[in-house]
PQR file of N, CA, C, O and H, with PARSE charges and radii, in Angstrom:
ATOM      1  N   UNK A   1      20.069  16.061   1.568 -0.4000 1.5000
ATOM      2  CA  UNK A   1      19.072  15.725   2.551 -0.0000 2.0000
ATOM      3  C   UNK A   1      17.671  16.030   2.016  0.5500 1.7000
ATOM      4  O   UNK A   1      16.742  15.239   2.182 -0.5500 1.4000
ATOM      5  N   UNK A   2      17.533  17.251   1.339 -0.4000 1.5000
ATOM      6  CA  UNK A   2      16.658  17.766   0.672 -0.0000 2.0000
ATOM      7  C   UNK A   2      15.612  16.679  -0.426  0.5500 1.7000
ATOM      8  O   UNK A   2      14.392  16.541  -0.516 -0.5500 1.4000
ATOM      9  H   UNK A   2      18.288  17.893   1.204  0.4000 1.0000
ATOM     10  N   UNK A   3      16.808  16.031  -1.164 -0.4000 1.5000
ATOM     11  CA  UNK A   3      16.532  15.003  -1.936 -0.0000 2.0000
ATOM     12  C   UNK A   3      15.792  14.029  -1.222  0.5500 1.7000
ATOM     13  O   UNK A   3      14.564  13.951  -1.270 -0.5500 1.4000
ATOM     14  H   UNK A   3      17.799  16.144  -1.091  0.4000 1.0000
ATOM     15  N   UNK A   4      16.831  12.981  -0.287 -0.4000 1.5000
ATOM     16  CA  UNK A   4      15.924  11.685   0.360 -0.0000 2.0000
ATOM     17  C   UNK A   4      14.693  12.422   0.754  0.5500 1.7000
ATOM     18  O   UNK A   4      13.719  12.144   0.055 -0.5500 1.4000
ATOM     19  H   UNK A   4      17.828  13.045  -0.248  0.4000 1.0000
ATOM     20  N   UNK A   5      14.490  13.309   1.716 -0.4000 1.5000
ATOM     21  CA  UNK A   5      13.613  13.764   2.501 -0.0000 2.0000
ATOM     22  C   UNK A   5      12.468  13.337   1.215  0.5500 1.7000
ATOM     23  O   UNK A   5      11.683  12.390   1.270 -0.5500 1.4000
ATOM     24  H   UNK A   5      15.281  13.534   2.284  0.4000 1.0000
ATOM     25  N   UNK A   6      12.599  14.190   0.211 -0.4000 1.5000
ATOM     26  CA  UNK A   6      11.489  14.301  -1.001 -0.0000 2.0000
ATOM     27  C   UNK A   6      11.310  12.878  -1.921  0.5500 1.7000
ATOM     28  O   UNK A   6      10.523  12.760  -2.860 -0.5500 1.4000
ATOM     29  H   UNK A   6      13.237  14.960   0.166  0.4000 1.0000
ATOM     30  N   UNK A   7      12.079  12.008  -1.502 -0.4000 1.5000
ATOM     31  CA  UNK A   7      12.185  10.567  -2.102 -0.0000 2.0000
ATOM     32  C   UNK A   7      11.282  10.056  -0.957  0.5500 1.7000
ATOM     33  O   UNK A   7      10.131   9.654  -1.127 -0.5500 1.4000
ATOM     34  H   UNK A   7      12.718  12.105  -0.739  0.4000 1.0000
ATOM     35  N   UNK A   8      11.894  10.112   0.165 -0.4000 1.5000
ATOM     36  CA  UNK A   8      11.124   8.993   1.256 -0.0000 2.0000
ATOM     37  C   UNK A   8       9.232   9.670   0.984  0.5500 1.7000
ATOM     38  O   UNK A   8       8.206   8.998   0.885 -0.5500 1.4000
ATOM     39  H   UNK A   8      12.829  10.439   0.303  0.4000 1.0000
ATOM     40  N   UNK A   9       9.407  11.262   0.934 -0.4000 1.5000
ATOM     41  CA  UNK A   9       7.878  11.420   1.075 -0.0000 2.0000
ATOM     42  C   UNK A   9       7.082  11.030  -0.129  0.5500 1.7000
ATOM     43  O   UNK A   9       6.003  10.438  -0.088 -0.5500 1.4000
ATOM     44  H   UNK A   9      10.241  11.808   1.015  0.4000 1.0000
ATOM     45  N   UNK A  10       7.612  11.355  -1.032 -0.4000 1.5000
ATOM     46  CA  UNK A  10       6.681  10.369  -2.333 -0.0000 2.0000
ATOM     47  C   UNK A  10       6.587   9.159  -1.823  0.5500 1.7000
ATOM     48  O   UNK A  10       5.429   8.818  -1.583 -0.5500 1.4000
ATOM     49  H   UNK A  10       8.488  11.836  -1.065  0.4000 1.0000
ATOM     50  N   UNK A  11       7.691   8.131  -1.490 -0.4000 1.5000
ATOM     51  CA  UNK A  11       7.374   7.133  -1.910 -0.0000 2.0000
ATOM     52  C   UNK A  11       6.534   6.594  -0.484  0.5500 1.7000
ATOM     53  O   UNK A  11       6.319   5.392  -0.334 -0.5500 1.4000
ATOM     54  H   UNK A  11       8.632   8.408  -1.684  0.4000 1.0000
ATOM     55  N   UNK A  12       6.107   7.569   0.493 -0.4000 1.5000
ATOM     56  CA  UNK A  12       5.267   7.351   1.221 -0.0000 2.0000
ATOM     57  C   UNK A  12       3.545   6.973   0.622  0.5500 1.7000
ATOM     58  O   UNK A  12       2.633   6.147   0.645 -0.5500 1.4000
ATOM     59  H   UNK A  12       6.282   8.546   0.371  0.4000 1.0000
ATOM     60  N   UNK A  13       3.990   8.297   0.113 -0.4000 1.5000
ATOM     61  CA  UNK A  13       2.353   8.772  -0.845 -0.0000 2.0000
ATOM     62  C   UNK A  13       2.002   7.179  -1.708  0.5500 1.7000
ATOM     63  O   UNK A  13       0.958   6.558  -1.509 -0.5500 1.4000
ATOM     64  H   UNK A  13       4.731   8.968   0.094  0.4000 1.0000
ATOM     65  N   UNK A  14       3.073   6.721  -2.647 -0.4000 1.5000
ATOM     66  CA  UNK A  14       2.936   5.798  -3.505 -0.0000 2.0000
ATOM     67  C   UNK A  14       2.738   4.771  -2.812  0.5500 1.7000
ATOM     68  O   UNK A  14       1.963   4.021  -3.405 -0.5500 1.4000
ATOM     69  H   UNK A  14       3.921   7.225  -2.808  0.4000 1.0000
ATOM     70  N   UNK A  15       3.180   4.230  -1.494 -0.4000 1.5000
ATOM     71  CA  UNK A  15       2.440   2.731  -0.766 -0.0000 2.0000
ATOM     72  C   UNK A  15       1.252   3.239  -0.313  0.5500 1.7000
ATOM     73  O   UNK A  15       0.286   2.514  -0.551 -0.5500 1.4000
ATOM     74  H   UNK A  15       3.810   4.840  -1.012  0.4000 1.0000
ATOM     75  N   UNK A  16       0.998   4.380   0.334 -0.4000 1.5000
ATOM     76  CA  UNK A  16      -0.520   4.719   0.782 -0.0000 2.0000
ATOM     77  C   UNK A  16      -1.483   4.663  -0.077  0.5500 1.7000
ATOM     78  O   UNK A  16      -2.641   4.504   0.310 -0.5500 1.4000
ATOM     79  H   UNK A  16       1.782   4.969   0.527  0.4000 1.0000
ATOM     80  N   UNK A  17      -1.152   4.790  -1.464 -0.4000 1.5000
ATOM     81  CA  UNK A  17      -2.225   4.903  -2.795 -0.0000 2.0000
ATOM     82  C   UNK A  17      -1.860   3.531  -3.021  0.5500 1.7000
ATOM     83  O   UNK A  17      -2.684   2.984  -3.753 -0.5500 1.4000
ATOM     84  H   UNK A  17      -0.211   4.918  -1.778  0.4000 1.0000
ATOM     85  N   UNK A  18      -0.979   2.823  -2.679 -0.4000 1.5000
ATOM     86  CA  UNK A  18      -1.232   1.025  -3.522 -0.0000 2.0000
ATOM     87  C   UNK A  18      -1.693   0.664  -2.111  0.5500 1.7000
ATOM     88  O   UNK A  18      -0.787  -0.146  -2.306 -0.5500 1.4000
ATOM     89  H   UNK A  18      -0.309   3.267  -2.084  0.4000 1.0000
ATOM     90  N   UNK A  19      -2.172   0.445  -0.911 -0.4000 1.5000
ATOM     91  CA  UNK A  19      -2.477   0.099  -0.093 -0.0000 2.0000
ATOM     92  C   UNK A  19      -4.124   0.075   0.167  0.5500 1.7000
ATOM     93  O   UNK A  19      -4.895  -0.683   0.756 -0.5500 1.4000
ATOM     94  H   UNK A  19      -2.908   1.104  -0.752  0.4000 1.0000
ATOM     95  N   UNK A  20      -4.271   1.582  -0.755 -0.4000 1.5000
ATOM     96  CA  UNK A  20      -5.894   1.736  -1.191 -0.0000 2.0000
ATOM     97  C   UNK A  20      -5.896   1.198  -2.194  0.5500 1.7000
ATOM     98  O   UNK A  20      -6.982   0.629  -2.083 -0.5500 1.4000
ATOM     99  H   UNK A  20      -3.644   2.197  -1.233  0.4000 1.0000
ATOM    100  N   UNK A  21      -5.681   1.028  -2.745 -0.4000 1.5000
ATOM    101  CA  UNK A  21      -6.106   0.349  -4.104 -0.0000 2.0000
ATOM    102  C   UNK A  21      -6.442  -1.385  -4.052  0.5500 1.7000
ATOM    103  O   UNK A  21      -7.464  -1.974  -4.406 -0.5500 1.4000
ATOM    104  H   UNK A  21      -4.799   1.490  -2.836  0.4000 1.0000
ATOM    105  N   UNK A  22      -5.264  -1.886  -3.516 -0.4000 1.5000
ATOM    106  CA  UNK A  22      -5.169  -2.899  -2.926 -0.0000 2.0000
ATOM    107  C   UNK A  22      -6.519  -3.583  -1.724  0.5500 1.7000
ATOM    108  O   UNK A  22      -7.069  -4.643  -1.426 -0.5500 1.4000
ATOM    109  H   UNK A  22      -4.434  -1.408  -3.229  0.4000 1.0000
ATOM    110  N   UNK A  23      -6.518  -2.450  -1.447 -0.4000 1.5000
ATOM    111  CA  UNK A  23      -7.957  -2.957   0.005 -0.0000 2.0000
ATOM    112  C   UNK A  23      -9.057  -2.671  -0.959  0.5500 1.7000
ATOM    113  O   UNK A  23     -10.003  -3.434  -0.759 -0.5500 1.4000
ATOM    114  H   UNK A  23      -6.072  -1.588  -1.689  0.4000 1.0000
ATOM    115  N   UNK A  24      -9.214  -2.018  -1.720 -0.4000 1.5000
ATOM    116  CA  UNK A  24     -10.295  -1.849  -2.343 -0.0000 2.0000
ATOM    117  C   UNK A  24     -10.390  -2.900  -3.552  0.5500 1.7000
ATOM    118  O   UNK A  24     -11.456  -3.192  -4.096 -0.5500 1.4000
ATOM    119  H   UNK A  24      -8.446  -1.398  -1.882  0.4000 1.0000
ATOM    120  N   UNK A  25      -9.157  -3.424  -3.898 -0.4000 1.5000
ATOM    121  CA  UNK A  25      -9.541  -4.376  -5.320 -0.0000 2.0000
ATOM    122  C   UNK A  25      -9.833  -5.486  -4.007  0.5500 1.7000
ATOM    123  O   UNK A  25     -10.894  -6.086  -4.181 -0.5500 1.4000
ATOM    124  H   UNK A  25      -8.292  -3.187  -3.456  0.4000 1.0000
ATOM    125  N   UNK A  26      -9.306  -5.770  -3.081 -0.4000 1.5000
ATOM    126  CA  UNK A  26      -9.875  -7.395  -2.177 -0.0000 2.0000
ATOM    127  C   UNK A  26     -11.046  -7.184  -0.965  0.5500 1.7000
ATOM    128  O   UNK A  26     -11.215  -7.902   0.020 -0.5500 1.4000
ATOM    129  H   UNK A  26      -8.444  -5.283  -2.939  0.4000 1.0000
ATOM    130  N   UNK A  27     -11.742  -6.062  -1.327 -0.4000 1.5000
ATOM    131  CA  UNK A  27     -13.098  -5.900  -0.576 -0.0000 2.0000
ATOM    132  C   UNK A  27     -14.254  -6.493  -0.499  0.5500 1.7000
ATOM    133  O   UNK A  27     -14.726  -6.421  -1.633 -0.5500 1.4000
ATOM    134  H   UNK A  27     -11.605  -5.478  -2.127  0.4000 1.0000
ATOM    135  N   UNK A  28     -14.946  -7.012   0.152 -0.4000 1.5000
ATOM    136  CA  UNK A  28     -15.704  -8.032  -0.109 -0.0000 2.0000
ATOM    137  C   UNK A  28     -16.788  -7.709  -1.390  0.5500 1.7000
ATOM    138  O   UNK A  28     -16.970  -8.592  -2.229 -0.5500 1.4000
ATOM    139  H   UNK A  28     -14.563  -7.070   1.074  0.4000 1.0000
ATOM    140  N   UNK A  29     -17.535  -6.332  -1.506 -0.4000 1.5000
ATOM    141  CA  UNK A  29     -17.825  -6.180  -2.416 -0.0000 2.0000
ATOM    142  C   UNK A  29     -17.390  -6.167  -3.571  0.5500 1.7000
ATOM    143  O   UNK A  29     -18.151  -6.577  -4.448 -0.5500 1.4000
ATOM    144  H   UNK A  29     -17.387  -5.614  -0.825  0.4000 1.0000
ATOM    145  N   UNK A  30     -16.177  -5.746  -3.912 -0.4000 1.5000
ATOM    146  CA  UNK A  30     -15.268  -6.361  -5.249 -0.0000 2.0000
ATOM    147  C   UNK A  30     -15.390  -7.659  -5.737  0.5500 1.7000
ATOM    148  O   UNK A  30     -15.865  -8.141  -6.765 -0.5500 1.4000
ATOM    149  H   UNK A  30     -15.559  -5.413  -3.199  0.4000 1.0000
ATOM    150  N   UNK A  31     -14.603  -8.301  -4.314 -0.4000 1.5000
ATOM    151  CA  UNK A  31     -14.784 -10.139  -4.658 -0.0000 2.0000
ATOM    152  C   UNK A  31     -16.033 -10.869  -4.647  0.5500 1.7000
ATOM    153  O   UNK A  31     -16.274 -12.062  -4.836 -0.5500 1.4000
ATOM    154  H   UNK A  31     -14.217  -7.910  -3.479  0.4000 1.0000
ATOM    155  N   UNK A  32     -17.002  -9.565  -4.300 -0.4000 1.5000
ATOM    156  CA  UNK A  32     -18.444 -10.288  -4.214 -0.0000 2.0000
ATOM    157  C   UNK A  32     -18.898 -10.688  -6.334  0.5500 1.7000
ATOM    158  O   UNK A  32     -19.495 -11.626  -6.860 -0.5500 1.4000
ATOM    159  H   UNK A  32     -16.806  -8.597  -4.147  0.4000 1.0000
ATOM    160  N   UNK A  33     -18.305  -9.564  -6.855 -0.4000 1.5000
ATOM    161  CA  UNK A  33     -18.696  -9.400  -8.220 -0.0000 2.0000
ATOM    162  C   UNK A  33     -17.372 -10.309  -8.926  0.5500 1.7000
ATOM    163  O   UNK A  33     -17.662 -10.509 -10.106 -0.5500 1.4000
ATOM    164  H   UNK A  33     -17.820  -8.801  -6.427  0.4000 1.0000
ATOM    165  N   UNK A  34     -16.546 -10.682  -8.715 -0.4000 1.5000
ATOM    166  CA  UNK A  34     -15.821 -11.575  -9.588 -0.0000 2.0000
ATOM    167  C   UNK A  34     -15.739 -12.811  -8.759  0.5500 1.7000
ATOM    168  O   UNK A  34     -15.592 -13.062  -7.563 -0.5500 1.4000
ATOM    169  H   UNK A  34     -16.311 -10.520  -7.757  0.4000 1.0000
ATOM    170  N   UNK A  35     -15.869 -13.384  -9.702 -0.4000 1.5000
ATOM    171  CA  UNK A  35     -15.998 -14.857  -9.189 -0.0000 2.0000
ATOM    172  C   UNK A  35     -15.204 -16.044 -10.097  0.5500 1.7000
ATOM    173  O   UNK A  35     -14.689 -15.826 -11.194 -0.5500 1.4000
ATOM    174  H   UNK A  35     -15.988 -13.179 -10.674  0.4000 1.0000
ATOM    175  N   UNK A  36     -15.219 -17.347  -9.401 -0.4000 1.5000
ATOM    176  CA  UNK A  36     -14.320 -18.131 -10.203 -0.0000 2.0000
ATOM    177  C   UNK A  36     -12.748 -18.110  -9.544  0.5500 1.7000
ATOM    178  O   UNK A  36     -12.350 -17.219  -8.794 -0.5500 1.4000
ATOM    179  H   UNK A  36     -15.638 -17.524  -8.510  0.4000 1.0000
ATOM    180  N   UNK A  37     -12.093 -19.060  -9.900 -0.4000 1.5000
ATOM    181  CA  UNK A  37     -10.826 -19.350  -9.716 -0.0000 2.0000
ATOM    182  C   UNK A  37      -9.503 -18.419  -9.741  0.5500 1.7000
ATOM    183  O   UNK A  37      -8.321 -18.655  -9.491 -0.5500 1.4000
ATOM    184  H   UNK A  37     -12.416 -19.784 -10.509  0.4000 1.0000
ATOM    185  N   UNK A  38     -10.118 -17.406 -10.098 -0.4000 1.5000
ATOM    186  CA  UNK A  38      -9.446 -16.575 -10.459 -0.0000 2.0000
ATOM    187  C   UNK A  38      -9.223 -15.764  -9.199  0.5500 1.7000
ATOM    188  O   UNK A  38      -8.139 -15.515  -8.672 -0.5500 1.4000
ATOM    189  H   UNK A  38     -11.078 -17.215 -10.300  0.4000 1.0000
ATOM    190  N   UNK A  39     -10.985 -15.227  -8.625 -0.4000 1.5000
ATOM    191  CA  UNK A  39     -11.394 -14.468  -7.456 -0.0000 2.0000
ATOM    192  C   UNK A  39     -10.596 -14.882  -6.190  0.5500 1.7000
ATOM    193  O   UNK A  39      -9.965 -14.243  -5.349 -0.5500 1.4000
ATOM    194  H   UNK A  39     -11.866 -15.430  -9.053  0.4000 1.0000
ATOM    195  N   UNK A  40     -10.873 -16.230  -6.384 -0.4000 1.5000
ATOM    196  CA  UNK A  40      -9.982 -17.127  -5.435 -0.0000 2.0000
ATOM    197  C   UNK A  40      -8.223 -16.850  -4.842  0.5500 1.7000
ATOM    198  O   UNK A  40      -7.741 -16.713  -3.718 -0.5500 1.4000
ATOM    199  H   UNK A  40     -11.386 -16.749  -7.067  0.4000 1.0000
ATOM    200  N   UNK A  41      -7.536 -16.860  -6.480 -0.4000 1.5000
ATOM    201  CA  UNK A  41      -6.538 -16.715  -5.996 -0.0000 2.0000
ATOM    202  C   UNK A  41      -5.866 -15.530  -5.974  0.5500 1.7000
ATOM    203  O   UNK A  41      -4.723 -15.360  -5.550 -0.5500 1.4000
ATOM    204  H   UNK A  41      -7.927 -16.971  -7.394  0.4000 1.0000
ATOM    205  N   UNK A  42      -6.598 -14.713  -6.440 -0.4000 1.5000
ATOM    206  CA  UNK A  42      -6.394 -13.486  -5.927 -0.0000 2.0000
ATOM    207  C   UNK A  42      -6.428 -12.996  -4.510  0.5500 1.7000
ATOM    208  O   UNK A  42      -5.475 -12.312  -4.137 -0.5500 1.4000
ATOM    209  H   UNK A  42      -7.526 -14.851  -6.784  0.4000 1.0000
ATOM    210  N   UNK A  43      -7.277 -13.223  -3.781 -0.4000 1.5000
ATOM    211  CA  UNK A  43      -7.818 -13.255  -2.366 -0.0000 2.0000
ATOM    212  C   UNK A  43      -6.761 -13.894  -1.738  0.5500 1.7000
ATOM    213  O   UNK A  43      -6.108 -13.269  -0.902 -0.5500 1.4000
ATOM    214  H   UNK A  43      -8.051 -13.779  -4.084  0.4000 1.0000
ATOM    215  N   UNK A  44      -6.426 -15.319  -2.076 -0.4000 1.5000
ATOM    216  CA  UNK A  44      -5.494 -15.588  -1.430 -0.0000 2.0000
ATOM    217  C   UNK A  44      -4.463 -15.289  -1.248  0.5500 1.7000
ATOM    218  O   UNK A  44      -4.018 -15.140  -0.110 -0.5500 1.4000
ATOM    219  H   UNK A  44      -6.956 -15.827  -2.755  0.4000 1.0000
ATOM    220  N   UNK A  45      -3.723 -15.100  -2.408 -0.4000 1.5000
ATOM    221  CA  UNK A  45      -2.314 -14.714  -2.641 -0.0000 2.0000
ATOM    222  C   UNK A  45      -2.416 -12.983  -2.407  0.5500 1.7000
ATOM    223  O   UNK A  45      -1.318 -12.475  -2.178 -0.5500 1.4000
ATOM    224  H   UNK A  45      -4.085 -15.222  -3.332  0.4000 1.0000
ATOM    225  N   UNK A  46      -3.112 -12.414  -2.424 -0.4000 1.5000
ATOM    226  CA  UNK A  46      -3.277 -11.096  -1.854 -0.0000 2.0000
ATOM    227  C   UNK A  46      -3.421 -10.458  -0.651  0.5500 1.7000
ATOM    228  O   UNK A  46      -3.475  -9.250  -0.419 -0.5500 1.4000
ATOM    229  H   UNK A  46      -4.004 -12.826  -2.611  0.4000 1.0000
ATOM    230  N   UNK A  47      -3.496 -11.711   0.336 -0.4000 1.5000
ATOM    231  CA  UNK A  47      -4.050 -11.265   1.718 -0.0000 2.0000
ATOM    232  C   UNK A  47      -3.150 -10.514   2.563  0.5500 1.7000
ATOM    233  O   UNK A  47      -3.503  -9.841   3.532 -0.5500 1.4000
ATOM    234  H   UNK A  47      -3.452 -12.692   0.147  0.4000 1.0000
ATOM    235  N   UNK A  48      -1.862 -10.678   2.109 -0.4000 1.5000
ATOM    236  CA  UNK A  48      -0.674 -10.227   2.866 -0.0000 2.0000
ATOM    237  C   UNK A  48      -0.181  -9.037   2.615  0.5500 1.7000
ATOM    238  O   UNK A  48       0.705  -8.400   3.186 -0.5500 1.4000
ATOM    239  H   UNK A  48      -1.575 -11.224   1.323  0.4000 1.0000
ATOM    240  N   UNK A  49      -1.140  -8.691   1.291 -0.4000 1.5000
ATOM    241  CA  UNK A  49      -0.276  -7.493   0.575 -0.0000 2.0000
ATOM    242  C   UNK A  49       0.130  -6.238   1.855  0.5500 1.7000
ATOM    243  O   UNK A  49       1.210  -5.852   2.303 -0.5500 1.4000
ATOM    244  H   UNK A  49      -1.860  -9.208   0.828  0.4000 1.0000
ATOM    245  N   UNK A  50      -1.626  -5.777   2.219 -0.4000 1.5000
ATOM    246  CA  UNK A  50      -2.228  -4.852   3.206 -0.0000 2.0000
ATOM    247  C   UNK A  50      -0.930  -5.125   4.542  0.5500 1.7000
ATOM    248  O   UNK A  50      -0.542  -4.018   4.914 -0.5500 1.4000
ATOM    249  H   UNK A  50      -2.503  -6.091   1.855  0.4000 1.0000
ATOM    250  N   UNK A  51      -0.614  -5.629   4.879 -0.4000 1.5000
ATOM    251  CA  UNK A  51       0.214  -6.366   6.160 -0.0000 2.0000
ATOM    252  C   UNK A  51       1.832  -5.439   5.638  0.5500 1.7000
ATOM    253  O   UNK A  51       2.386  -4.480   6.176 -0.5500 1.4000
ATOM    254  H   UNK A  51      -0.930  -6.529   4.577  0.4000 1.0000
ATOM    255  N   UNK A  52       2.127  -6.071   4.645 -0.4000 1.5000
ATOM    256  CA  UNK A  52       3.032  -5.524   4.232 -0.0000 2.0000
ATOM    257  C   UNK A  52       3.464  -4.122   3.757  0.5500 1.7000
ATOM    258  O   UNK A  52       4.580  -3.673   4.016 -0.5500 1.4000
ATOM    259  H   UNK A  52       1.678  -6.850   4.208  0.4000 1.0000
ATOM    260  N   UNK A  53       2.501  -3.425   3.027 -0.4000 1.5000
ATOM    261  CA  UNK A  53       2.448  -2.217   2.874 -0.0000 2.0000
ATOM    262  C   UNK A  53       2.122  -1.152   3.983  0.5500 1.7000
ATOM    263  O   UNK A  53       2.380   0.047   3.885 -0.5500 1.4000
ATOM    264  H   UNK A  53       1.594  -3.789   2.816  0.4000 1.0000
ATOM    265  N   UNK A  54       1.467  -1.816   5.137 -0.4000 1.5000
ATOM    266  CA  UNK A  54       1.856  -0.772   6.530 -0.0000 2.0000
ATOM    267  C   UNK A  54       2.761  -0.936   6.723  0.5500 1.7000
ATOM    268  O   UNK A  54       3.262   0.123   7.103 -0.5500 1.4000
ATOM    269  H   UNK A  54       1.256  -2.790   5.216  0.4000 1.0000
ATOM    270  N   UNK A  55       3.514  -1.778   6.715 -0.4000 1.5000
ATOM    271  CA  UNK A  55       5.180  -1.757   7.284 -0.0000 2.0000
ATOM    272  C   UNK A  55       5.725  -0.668   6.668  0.5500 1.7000
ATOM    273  O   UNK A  55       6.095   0.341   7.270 -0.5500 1.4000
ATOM    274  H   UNK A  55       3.107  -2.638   6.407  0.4000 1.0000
ATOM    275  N   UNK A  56       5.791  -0.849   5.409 -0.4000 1.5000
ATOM    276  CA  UNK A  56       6.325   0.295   5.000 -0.0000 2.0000
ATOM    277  C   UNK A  56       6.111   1.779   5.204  0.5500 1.7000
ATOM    278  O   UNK A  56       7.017   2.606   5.108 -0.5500 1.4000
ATOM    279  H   UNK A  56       5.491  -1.668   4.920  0.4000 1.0000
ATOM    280  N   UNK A  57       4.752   2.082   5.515 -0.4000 1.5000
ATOM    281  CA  UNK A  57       4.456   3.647   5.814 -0.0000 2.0000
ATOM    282  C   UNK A  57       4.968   4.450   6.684  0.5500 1.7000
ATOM    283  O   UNK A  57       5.082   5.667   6.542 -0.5500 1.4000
ATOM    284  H   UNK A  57       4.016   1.410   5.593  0.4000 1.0000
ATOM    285  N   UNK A  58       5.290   3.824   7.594 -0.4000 1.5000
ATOM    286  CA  UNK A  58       6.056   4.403   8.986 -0.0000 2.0000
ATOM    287  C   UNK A  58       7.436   4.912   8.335  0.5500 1.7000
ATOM    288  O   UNK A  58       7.611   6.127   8.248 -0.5500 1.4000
ATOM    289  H   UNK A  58       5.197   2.835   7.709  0.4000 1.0000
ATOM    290  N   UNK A  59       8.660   3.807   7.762 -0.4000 1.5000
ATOM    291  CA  UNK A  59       9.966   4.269   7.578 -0.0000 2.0000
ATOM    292  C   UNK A  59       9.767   5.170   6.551  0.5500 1.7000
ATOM    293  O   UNK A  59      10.475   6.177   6.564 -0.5500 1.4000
ATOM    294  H   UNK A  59       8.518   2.819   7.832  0.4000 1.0000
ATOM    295  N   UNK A  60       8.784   5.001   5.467 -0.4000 1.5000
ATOM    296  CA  UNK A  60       9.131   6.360   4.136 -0.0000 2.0000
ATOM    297  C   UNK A  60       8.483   7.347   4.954  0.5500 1.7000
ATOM    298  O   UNK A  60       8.881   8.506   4.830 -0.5500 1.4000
ATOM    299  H   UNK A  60       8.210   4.183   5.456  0.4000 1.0000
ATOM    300  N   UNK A  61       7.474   7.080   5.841 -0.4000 1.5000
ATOM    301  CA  UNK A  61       6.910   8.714   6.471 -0.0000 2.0000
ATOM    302  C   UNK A  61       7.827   9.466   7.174  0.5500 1.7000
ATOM    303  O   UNK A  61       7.580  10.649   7.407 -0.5500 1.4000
ATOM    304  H   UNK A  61       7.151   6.139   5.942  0.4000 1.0000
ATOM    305  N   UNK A  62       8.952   8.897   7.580 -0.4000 1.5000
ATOM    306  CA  UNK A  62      10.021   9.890   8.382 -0.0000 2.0000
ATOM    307  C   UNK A  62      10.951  10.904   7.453  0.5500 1.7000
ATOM    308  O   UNK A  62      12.062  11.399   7.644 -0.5500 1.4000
ATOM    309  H   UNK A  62       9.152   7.936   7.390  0.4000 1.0000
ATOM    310  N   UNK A  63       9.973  10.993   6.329 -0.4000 1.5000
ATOM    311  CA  UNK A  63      10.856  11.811   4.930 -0.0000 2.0000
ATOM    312  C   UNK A  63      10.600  13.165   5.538  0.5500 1.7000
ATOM    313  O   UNK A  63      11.472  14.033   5.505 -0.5500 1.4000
ATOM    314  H   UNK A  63       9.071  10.590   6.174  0.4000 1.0000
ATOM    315  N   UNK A  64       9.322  13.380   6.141 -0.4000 1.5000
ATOM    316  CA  UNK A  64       8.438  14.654   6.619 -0.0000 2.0000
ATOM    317  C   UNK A  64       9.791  15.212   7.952  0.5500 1.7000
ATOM    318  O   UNK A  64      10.236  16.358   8.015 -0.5500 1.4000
ATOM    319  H   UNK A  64       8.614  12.674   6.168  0.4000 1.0000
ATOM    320  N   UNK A  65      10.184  14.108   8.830 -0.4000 1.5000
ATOM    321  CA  UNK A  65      11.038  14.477  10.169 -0.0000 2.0000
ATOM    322  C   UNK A  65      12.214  14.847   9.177  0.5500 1.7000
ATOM    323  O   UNK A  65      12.762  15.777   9.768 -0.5500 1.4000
ATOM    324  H   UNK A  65       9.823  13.176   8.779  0.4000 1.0000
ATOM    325  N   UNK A  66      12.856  14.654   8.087 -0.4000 1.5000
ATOM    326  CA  UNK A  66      13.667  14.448   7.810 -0.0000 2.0000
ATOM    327  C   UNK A  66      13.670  16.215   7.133  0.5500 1.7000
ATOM    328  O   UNK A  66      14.406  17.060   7.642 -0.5500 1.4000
ATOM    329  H   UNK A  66      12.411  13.899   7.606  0.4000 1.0000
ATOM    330  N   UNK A  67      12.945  16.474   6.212 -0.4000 1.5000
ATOM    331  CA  UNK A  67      12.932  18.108   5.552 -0.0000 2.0000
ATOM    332  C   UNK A  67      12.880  18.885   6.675  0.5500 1.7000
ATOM    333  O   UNK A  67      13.596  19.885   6.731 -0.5500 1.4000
ATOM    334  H   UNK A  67      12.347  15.788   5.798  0.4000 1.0000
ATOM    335  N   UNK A  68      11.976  18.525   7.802 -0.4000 1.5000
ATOM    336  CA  UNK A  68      12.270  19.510   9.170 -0.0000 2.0000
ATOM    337  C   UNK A  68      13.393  19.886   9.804  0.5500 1.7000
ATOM    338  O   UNK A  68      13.621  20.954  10.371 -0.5500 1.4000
ATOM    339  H   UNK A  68      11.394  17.713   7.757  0.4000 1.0000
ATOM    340  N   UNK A  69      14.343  18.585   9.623 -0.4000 1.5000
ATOM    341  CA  UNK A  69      15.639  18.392  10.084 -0.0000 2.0000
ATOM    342  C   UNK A  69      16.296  19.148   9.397  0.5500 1.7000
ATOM    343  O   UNK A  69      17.515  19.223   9.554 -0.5500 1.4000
ATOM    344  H   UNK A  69      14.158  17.717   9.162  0.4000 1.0000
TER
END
C-alpha cells in the first residue's frame, strides 16, 4: 500500500509539473515570441493538453488518502 500510495503521489507531482510547463510553453506571451507555422500548430494541437492533465490530478492525488489509510 505503502508503495502505490508513493507511486500515485509522484506521479501526481509529475502531471502538476507537465501541466505547468505546458501552460507556460502555450501562453500567450510564449506564442507571442514564436511565430510561423510551427507556433500555429503547436497551439493547436496543444490546446487539449491542459484539459487532460487536470483529469488526471484528482485520481493520482488520492495517493495522499491512500498513505493515511
Amino acid at each position: 500500500m505503502r508503495t502505490l500510495a508513493k507511486t500515485l503521489h509522484d506521479s501526481a507531482g509529475d502531471v502538476s509539473e507537465a501541466l505547468r510547463l505546458v501552460k507556460g510553453m502555450a501562453g500567450e506571451s510564449a506564442l507571442a515570441e514564436w511565430a510561423g507555422k510551427s507556433a500555429t500548430v503547436f497551439k493547436d494541437e496543444s490546446s487539449g493538453v491542459p484539459k487532460n492533465l487536470r483529469k488526471l490530478e484528482k485520481p493520482y492525488g488520492c495517493g495522499d488518502a491512500l498513505a493515511d489509510f
